[in-house]
N, C-alpha and C positions, 0 to 999 in steps of 0.2 A: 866277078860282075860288079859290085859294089865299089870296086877302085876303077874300074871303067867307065861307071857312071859318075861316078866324083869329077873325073879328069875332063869328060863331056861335061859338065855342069860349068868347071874352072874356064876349061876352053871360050864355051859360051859365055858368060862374065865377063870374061877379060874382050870377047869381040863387041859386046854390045856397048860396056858399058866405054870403053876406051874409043869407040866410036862414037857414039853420043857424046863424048867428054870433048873429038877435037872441034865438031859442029859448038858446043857452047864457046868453047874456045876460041871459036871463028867470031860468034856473038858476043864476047867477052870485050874482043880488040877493038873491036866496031864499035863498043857501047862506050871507050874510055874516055871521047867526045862529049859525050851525051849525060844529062842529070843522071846523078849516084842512083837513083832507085830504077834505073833500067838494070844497072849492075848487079844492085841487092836482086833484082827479078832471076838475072843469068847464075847467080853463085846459091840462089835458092833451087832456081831450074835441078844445077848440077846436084846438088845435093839432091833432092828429091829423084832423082832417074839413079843418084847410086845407091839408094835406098829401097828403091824397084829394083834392079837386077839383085843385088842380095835378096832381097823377099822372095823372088820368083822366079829367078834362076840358079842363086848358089842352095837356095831352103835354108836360110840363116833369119830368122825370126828374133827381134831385139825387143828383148822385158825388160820395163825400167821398174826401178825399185826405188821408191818414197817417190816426195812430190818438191817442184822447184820455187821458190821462193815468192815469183808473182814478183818481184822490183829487180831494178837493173842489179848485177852484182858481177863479181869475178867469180869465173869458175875453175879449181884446177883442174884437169881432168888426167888421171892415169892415161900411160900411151904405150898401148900396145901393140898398134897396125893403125895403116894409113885410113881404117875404117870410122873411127871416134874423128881424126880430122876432116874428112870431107862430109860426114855426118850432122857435124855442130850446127847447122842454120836450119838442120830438120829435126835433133832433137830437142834445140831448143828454141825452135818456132820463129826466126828470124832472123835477120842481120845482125851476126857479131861482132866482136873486134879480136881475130885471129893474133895471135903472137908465132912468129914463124922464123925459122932458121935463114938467115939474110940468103945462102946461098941462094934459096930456091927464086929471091926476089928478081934472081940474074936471067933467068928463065926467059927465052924471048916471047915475045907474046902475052906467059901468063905473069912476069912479074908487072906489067905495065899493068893488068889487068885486076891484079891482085893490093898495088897500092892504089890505085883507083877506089876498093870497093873498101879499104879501109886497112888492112895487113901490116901489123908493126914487126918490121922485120927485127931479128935479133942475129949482131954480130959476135958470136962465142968466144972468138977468139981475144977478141976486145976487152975483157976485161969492165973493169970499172965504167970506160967511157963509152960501152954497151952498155951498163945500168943505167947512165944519164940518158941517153938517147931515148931508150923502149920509156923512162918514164916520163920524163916530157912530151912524147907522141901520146902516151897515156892519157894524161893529163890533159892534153889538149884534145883529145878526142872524148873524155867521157860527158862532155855536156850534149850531146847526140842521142846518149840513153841507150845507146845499146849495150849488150852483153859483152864482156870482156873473155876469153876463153885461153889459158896458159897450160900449159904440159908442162908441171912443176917441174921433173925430171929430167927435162933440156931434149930427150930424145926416147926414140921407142925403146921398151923395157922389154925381154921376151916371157910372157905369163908364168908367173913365180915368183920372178926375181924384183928385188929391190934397187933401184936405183937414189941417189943423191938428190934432195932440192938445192936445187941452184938458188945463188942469193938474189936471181932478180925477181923473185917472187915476191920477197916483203917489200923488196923497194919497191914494187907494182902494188900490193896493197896497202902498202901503208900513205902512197901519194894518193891512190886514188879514195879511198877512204869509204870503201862499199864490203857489205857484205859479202863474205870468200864463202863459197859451195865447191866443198871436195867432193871427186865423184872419181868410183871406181867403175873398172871397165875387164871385160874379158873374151876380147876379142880375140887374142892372137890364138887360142889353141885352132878356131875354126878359119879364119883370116890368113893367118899367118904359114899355114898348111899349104902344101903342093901335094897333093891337090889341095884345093881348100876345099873344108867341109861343111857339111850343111849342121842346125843345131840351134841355140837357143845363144844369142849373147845377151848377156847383162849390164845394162848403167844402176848403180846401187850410190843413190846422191845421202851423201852425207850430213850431218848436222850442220847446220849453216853457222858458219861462225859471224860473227859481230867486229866492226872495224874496231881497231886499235888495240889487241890484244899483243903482250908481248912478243918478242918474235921467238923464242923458246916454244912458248905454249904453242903457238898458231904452225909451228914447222911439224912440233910433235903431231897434231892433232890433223892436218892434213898428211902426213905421211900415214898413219895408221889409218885412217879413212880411205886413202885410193888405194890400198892396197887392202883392204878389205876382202875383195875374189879371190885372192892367193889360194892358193890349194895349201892346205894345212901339212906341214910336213909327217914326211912316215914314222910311223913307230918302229 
């Protein structure tokens, strides 16, 4: 009975919220005309309605732990489901500035809609002249004030495991020169599930680190911080 209702709960999820997703979507295209805070409205909209169907149709309930700094800053965050990415503008109360895998920007529809509302794509394969690129789009986007949002890891980790910081994380904080907030997450046991399950996920925001710290210090001290929720290995 309990995997029957999971699967109805998944089922439902996935019809509500991916239908509300292509109506914003339809509002997203429309809006790429139009001044940037109709945008910011549409990519807050979406977030907000995927943060209602988790609440109220998967019973996925998100506890944050500590508190965020109150000034613009980069955040990394652990990635472990597409939950913490579409999340970002609800949990942290506004317009970010997303760092995202170029592919996605090919997307018809939503990459127009996505470098619209701000989205520095990042080309992986590119090497070095993907570090220059994401940082000068940095750069010239942080006198805006918004929040900066990077998945150190380059891509989703599955809850446990550790992944690599990629090097365009210093070269992203060290240009832009803001406060780094590492932050753990542990989405993927209940997200990541077929079904997915209902349960308690966690943001556990980290000690804020201070610009211009070595990049030794600031690599160690954000890795150990978003992986934080790991499950402690068995005896």
């Amino acid at each position: 009975m309990g995997a029957m209702i999971a699967w109805l709960r998944t089922a439902a999820f996935l019809v509500l919220f991916y239908g509300g997703s292509f109506l914003l979507l339809f509002l997203g295209a429309c809006a790429v005309p139009l001044p940037r805070r109709v945008m910011f409205w549409v990519a807050r909209s979406w977030s907000w309605w995927h943060r209602q169907c988790c609440r109220f149709v998967l019973g996925v309930r998100i506890r944050i732990e500590g508190a965020l700094p109150g000034e613009q800053a980069l955040y990394a965050i652990k990635h472990e489901s597409f939950l913490e990415a579409i999340d970002a503008p609800t949990f942290l109360s506004g317009a970010v500035i997303p760092f995202a895998k170029e592919e996605l920007m090919h997307i018809p529809l939503w990459g127009k809609a996505a470098r619209r509302y701000g989205v520095i794509g990042v080309a992986r394969t590119e090497g070095s002249k993907a570090v220059r690129h994401i940082t000068k789009a940095a750069r010239e986007a942080k006198p805006e004030g918004r929040d900066f949002v990077i998945f150190p890891e380059g891509t989703r980790i599955p809850h446990g495991d550790t992944g690599k910081l990629q090097s365009g994380l210093y070269a992203i904080y060290k240009i832009l020169g803001l406060p780094l907030v590492p932050v753990a997450v542990d989405s993927g046991p209940l997200y990541q599930a077929r079904p997915m399950r209902s349960g308690t996920m966690t943001y556990r925001i980290g000690e804020t680190l201070p610009p211009g710290l070595p990049r030794a210090e600031m690599e160690a001290r954000v890795f150990a911080a978003i992986n934080a929720l790991n499950d402690p290995p068995a005896e």
